[in-house]
VOTISE-280869 format. One line per field, with one value per residue (C-alpha): residue number from 1; residue in three letters; chain; x, y negated, z. Coordinates in steps of 0.25 Angstrom, whole numbers, plus 5000, padded with zeros to 4 digits. Layout:
BEGIN
rolo c(NUM / ...)
voro c(Ala / ...)
lumlo c(A / ...)
xx c(X / ...)
yy c(Y / ...)
zz c(Z / ...)
END
This chain:
BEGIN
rolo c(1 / 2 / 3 / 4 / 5 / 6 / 7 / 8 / 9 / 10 / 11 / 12 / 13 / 14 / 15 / 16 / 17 / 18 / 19 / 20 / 21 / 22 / 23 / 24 / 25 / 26 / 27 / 28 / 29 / 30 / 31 / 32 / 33 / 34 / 35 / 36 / 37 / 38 / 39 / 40 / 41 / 42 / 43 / 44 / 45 / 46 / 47 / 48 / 49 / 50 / 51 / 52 / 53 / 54 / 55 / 56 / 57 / 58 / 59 / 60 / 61 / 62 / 63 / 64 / 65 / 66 / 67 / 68 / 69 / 70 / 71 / 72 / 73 / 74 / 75 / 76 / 77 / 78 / 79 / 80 / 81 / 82 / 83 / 84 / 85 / 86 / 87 / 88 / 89 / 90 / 91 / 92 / 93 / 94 / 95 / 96 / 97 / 98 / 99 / 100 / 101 / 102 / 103 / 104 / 105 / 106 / 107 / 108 / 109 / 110 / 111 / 112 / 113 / 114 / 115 / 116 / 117 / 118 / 119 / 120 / 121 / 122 / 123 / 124 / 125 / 126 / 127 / 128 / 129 / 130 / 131 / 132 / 133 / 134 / 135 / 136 / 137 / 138 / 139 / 140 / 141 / 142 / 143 / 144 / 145 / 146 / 147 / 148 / 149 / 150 / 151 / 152 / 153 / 154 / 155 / 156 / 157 / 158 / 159 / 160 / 161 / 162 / 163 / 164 / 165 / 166 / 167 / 168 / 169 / 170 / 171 / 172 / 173 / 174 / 175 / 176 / 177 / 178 / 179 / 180 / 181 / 182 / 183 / 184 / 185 / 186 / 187 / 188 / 189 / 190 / 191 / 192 / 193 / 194 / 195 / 196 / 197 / 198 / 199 / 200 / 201 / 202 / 203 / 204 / 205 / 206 / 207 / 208 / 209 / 210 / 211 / 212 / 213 / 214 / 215 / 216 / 217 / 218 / 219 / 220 / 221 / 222 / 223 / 224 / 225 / 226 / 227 / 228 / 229 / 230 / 231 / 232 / 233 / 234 / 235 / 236 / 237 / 238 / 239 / 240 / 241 / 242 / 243 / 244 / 245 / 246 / 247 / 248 / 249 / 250 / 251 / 252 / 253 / 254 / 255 / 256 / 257 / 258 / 259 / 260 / 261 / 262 / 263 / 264 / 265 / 266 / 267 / 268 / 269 / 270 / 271 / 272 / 273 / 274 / 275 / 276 / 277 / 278 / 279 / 280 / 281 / 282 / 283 / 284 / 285 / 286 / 287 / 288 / 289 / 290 / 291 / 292 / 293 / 294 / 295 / 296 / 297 / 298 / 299 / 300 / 301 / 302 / 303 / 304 / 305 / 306 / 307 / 308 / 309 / 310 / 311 / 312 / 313 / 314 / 315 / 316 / 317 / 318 / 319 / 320 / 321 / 322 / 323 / 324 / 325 / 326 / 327 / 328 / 329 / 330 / 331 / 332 / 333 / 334 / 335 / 336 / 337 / 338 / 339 / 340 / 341 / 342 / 343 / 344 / 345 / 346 / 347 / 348 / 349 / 350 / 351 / 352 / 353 / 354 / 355 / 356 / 357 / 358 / 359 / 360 / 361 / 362 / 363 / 364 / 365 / 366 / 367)
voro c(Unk / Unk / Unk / Unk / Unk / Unk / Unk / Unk / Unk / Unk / Unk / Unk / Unk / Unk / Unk / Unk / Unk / Unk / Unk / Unk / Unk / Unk / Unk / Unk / Unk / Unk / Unk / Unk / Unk / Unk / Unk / Unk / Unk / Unk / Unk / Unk / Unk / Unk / Unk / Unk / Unk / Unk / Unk / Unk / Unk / Unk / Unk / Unk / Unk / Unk / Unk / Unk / Unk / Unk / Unk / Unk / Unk / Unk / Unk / Unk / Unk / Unk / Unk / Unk / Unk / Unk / Unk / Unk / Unk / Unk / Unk / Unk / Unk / Unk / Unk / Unk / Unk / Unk / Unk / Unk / Unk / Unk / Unk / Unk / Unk / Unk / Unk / Unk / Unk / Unk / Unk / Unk / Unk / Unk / Unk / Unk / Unk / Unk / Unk / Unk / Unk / Unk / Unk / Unk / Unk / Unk / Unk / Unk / Unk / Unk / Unk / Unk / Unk / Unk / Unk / Unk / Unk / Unk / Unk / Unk / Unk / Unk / Unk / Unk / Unk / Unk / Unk / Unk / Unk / Unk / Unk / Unk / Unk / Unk / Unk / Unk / Unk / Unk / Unk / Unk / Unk / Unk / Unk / Unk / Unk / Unk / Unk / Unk / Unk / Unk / Unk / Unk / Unk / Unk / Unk / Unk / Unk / Unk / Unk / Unk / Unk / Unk / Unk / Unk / Unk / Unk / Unk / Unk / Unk / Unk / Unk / Unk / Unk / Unk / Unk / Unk / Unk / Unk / Unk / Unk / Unk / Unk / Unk / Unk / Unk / Unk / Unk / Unk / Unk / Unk / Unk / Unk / Unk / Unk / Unk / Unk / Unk / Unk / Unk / Unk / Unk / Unk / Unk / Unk / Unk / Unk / Unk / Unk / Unk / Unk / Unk / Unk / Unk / Unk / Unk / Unk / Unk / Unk / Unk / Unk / Unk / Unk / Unk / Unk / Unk / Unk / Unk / Unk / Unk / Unk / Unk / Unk / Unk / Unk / Unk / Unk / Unk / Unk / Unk / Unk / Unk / Unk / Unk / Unk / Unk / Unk / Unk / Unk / Unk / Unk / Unk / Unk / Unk / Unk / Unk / Unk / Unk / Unk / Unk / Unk / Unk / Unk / Unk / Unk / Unk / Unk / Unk / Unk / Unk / Unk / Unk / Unk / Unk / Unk / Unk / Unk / Unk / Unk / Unk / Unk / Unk / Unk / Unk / Unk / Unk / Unk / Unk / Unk / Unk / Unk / Unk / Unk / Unk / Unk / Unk / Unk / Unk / Unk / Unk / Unk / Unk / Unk / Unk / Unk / Unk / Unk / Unk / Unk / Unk / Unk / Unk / Unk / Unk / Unk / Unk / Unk / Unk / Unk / Unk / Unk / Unk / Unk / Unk / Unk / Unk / Unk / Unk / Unk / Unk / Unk / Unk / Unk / Unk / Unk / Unk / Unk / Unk / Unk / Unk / Unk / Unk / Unk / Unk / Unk / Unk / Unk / Unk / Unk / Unk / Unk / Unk / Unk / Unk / Unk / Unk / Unk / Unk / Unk / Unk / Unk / Unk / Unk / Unk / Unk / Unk / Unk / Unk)
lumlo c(A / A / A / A / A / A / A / A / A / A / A / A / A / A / A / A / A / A / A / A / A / A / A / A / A / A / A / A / A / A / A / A / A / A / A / A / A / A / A / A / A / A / A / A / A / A / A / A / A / A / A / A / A / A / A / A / A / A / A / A / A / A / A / A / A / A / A / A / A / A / A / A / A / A / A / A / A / A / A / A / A / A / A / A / A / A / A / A / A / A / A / A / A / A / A / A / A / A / A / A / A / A / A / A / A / A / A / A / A / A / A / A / A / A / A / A / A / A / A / A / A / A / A / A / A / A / A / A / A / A / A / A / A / A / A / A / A / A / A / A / A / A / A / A / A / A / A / A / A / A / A / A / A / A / A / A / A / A / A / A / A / A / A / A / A / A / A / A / A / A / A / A / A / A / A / A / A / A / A / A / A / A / A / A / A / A / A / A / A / A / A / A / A / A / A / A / A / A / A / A / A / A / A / A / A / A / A / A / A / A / A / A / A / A / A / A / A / A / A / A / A / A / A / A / A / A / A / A / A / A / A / A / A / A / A / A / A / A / A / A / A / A / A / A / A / A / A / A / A / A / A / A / A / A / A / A / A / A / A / A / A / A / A / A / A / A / A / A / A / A / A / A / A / A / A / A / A / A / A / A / A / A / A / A / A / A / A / A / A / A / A / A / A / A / A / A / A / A / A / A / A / A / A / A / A / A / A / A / A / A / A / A / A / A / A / A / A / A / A / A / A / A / A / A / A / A / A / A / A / A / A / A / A / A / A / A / A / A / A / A / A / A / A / A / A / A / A / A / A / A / A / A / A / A / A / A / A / A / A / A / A / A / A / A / A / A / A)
xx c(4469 / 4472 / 4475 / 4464 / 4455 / 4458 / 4456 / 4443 / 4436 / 4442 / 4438 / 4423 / 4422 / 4427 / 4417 / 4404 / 4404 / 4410 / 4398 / 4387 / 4391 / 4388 / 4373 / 4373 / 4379 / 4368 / 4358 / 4362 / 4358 / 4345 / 4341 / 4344 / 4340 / 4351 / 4351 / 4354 / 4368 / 4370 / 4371 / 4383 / 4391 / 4389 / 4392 / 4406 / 4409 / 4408 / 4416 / 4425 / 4427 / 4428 / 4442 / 4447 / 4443 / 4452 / 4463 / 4464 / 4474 / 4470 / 4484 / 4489 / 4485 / 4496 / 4498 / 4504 / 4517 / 4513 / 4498 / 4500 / 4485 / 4478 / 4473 / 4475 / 4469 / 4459 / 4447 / 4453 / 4453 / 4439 / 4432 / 4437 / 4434 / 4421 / 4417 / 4420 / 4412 / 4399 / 4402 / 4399 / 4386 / 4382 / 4385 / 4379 / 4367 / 4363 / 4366 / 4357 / 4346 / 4347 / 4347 / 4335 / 4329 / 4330 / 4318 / 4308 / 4315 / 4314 / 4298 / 4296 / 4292 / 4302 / 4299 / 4309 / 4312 / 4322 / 4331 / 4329 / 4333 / 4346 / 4347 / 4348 / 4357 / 4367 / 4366 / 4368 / 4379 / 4385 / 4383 / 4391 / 4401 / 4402 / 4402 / 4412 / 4423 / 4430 / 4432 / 4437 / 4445 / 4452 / 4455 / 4461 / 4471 / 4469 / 4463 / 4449 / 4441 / 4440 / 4428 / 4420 / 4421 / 4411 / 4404 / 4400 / 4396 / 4388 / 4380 / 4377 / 4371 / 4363 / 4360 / 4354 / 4344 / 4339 / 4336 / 4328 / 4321 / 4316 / 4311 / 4304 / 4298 / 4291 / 4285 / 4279 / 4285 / 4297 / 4309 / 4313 / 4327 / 4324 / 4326 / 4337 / 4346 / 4346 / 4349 / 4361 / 4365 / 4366 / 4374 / 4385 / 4386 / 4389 / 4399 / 4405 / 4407 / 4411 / 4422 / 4429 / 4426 / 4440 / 4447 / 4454 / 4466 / 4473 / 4477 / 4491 / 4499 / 4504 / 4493 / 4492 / 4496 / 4511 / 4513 / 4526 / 4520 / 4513 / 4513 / 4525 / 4518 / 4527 / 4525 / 4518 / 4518 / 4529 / 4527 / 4539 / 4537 / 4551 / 4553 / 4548 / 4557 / 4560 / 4574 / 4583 / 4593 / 4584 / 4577 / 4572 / 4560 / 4563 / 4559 / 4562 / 4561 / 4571 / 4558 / 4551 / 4538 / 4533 / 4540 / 4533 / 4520 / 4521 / 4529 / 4515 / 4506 / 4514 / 4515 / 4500 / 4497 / 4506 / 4499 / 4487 / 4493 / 4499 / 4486 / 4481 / 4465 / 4455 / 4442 / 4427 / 4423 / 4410 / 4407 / 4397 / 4406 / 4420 / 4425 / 4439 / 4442 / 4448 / 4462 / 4461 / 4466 / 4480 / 4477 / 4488 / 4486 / 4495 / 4498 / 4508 / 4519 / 4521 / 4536 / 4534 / 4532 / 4522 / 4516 / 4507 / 4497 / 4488 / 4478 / 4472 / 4460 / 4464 / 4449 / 4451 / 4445 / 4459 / 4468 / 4477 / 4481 / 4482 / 4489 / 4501 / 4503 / 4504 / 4514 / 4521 / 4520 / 4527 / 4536 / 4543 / 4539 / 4551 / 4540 / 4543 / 4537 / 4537 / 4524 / 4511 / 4500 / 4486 / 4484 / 4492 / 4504 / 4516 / 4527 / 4538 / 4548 / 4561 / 4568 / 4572 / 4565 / 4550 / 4539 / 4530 / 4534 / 4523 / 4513 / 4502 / 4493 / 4480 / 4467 / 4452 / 4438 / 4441 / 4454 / 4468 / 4472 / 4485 / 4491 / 4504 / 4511 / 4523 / 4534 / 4536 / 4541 / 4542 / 4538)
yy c(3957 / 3944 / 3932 / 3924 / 3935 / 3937 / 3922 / 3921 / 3934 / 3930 / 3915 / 3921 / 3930 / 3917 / 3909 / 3915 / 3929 / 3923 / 3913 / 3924 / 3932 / 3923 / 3922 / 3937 / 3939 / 3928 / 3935 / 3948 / 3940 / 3934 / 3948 / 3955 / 3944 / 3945 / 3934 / 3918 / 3919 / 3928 / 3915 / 3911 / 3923 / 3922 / 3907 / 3912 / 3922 / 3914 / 3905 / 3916 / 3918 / 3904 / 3902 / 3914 / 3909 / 3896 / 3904 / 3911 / 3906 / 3911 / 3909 / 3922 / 3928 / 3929 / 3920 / 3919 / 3909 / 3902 / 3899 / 3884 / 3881 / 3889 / 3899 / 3911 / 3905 / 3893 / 3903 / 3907 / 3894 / 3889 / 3901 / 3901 / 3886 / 3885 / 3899 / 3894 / 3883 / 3894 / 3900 / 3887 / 3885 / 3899 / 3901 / 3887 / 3889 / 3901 / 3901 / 3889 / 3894 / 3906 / 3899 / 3894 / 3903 / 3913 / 3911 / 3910 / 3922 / 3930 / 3928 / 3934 / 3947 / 3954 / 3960 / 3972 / 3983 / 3984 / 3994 / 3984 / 3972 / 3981 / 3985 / 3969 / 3966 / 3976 / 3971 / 3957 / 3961 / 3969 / 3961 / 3950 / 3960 / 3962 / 3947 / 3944 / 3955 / 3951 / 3935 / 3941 / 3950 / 3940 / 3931 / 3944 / 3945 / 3957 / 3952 / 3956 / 3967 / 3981 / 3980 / 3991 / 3987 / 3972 / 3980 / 3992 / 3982 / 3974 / 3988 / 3991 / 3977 / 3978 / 3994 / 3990 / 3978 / 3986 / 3996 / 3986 / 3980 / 3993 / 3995 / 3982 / 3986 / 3997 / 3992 / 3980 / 3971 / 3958 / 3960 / 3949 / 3943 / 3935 / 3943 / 3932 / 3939 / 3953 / 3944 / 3937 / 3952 / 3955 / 3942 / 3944 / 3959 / 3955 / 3944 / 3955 / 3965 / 3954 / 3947 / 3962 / 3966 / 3962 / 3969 / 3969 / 3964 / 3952 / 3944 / 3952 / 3941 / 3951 / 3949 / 3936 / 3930 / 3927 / 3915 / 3919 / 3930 / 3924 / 3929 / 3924 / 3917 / 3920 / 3920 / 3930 / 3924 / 3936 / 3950 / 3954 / 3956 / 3954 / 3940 / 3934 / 3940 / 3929 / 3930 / 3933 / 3940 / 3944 / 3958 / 3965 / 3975 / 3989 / 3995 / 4011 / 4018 / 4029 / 4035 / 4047 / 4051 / 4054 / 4043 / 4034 / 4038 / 4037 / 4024 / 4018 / 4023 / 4017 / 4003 / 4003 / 4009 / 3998 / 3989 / 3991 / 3991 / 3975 / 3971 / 3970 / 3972 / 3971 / 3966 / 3975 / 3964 / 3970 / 3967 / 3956 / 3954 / 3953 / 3969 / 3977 / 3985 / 3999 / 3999 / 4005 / 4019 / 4019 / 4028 / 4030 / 4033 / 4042 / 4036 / 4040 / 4031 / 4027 / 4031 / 4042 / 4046 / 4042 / 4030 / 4027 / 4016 / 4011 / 3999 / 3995 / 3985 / 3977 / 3970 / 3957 / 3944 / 3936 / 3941 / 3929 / 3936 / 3951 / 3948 / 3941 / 3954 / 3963 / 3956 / 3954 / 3967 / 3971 / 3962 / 3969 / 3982 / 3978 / 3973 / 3959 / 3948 / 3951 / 3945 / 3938 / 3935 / 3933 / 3934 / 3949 / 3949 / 3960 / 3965 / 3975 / 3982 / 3979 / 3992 / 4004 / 4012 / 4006 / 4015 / 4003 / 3997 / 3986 / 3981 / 3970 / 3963 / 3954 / 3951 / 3948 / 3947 / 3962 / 3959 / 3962 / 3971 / 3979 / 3988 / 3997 / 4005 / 4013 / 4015 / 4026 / 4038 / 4053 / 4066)
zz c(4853 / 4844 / 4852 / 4846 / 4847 / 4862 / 4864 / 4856 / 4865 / 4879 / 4877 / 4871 / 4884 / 4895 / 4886 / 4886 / 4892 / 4905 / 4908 / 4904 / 4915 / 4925 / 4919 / 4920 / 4934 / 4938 / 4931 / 4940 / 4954 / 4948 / 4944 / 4956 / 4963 / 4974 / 4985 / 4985 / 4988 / 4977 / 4970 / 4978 / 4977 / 4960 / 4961 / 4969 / 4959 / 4947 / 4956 / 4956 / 4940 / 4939 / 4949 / 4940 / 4928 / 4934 / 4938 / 4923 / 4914 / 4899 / 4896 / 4900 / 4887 / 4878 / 4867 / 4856 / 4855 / 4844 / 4850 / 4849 / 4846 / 4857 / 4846 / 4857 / 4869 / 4867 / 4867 / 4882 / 4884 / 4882 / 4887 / 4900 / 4901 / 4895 / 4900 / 4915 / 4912 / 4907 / 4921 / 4930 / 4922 / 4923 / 4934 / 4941 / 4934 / 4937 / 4953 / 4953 / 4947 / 4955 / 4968 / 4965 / 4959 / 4970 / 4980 / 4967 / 4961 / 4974 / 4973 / 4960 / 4956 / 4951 / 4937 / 4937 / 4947 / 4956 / 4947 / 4934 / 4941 / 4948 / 4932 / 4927 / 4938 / 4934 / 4920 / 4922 / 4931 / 4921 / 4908 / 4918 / 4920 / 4905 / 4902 / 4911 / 4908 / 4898 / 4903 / 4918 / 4910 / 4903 / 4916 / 4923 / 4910 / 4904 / 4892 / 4888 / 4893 / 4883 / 4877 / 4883 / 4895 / 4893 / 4884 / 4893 / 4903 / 4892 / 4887 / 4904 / 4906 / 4894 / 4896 / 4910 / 4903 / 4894 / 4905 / 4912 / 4898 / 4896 / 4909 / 4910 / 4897 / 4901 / 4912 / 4905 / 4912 / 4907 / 4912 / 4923 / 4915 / 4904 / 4889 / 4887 / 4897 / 4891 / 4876 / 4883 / 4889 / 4874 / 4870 / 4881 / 4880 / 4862 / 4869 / 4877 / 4866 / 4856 / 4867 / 4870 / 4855 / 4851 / 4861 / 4875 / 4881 / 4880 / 4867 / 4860 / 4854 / 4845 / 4837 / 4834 / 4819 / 4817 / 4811 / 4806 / 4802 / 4788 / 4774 / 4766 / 4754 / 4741 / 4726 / 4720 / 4704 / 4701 / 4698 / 4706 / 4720 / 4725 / 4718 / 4728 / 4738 / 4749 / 4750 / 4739 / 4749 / 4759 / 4760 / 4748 / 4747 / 4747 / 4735 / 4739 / 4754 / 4760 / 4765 / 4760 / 4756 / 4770 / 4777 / 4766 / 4771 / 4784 / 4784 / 4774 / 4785 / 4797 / 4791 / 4788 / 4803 / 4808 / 4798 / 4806 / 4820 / 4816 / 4809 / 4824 / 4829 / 4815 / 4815 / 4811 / 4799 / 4800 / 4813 / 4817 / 4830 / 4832 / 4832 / 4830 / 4818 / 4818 / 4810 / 4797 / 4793 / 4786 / 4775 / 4765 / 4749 / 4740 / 4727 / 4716 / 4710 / 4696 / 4696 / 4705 / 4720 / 4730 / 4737 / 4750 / 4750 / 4762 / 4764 / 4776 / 4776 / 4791 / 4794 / 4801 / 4802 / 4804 / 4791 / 4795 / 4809 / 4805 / 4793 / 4799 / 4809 / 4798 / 4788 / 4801 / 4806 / 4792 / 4792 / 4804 / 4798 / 4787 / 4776 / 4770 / 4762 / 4748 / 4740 / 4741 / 4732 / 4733 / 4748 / 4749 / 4755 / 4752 / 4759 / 4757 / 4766 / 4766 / 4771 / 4764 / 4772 / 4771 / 4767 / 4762 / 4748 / 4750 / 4760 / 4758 / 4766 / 4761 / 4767 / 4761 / 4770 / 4773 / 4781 / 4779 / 4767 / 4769 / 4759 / 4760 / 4747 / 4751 / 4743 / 4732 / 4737 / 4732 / 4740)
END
């Protein structure tokens, strides 16, 4: 996972689903309506969270060197100190008003069944559980949780309301949790599925832009591809291969697929919510030269909504794949192999709304 993305998810779950899980493990005592001192054992646990929330140092995520700004770790940052701060208040209030609460509440009439109320309690617990995964999973280290883990939870706690709606239903009779519990049982199961959404484990500072890793701006007003050359007696383009036809192939295949792999995660541009993308298909087309012989060429569409950080890791990964700066015009960057022994005459890179658009043309070989 990028850096920045790992920063925004983690400080998101610390932030907002850390605090509702308190209000859904209160909401587990009042439902099962469990003794006085209940109060005081969840008061000590919340406790509890808060000494390791102290003891947590959200710096031992890796970041990377040239992070002068906190771009990687401010979201980390604020969440854990405002979303200790949701915690206290939560937690506070709801111990209080269940203290008092507790005499009058034990002279009602209970509205549901022994087996619905068992049924709420297991959810509220659950939906906690689900809430609170990926923040204690970040302050043991490892990172964020895989998602279907919060979201299994999420889907039990919900299941078990439904169950007790229905039931309720049928018997004429208004269920004893207000509707705006099973709505914010919706809301935090989406928060849970949008915080893992992006993926699990820690931040890989591999993946984060390069700053020396930028497009080499050079003119493009001439014909000639190699007058703009940068250095007179430095490294020429290859303009023939020692490799055959089959080796041809499978070295245009293998860039692409290696292509892909230094692109990084991709983003679903037509999800609502934050969602990965499947890598594309390398898929190479036959094509005959004018002088002769045969040529391969691939295109890959690289969905994202950050252009600025994927392409940087792949002009860097060519670079050390032997492919050099040679051209640049209107917002497509070229590069050619230096080596005689390159499959790949030329591989560019541009990007529109789409994402990043990457295009591969092998040399001309025969066989």
């Amino acid at each position: 996972m990028q850096p920045d993305q790992f920063d925004t998810l983690a400080g998101l779950s610390l932030l907002v689903l850390l605090p509702t899980a308190v209000l859904f493990a209160a909401s587990a005592i009042r439902v099962a309506r469990w003794p006085w001192w209940s109060w005081l054992v969840f008061l000590g646990a919340v406790g509890g969270l808060l000494v390791q929330l102290h003891l947590t140092d959200w710096w031992q995520y890796p970041t990377p060197a040239d992070d002068e700004w906190g771009r990687y770790d401010s979201g980390q940052f604020f969440g854990i100190g405002f979303g200790r701060i949701g915690v206290v208040v939560n937690a506070a209030v709801c111990a209080l008003h269940g203290v008092r609460t507790h005499r009058r509440r034990r002279r009602s009439v209970r509205h549901v069944t022994v087996l619905e109320a068992r049924l709420l309690t297991a959810s509220s617990l659950t939906l906690a559980a689900a809430c609170a995964t990926p923040a204690l999973w970040w302050t043991s280290g490892a990172g964020l949780p895989p998602w279907p883990l919060p979201v299994a939870l999420a889907g039990l706690g919900l299941a078990a309301v439904v169950v007790v709606v229905v039931r309720c239903e049928r018997r004429g009779l208004g269920l004893d949790v207000p509707v705006v519990r099973l709505a914010s049982a919706i809301v935090a199961a989406m928060l849970a599925v949008a915080v893992v959404s992006g993926g699990s484990g820690g931040p890989d500072v591999t993946l984060a832009p390069e700053a020396d890793a930028q497009p080499r701006p050079t003119t493009s007003s001439t014909p000639d591809p190699w007058a703009d050359w940068p250095a007179a007696d430095g490294p020429h383009p290859a303009d023939t291969t020692t490799l055959d036809a089959a080796a041809v192939q499978a070295g245009t295949q293998a860039l692409l697929e290696d292509t892909v792999r230094w692109a990084g995660p991709l983003d679903d541009l037509t999800s609502p919510t934050p969602a990965p993308a499947l890598a594309p298909v390398v898929e190479l087309v036959t094509s005959t030269c004018p002088d002769g012989g045969t040529r391969w060429t691939g295109v890959l569409l690289l969905p994202t909504v950050r252009p600025q950080d994927l392409a940087p890791r792949v002009l860097a990964g060519w670079e050390r794949a032997g492919y050099t700066a040679a051209d640049r015009a209107m917002g497509t960057d070229s590069r050619w192999p230096v080596g005689p022994d390159a499959a790949v005459r030329r591989m560019q890179i541009g990007g529109d709304g789409t994402g990043v658009h990457v295009t591969a043309e092998s040399f001309c070989v025969v066989g």
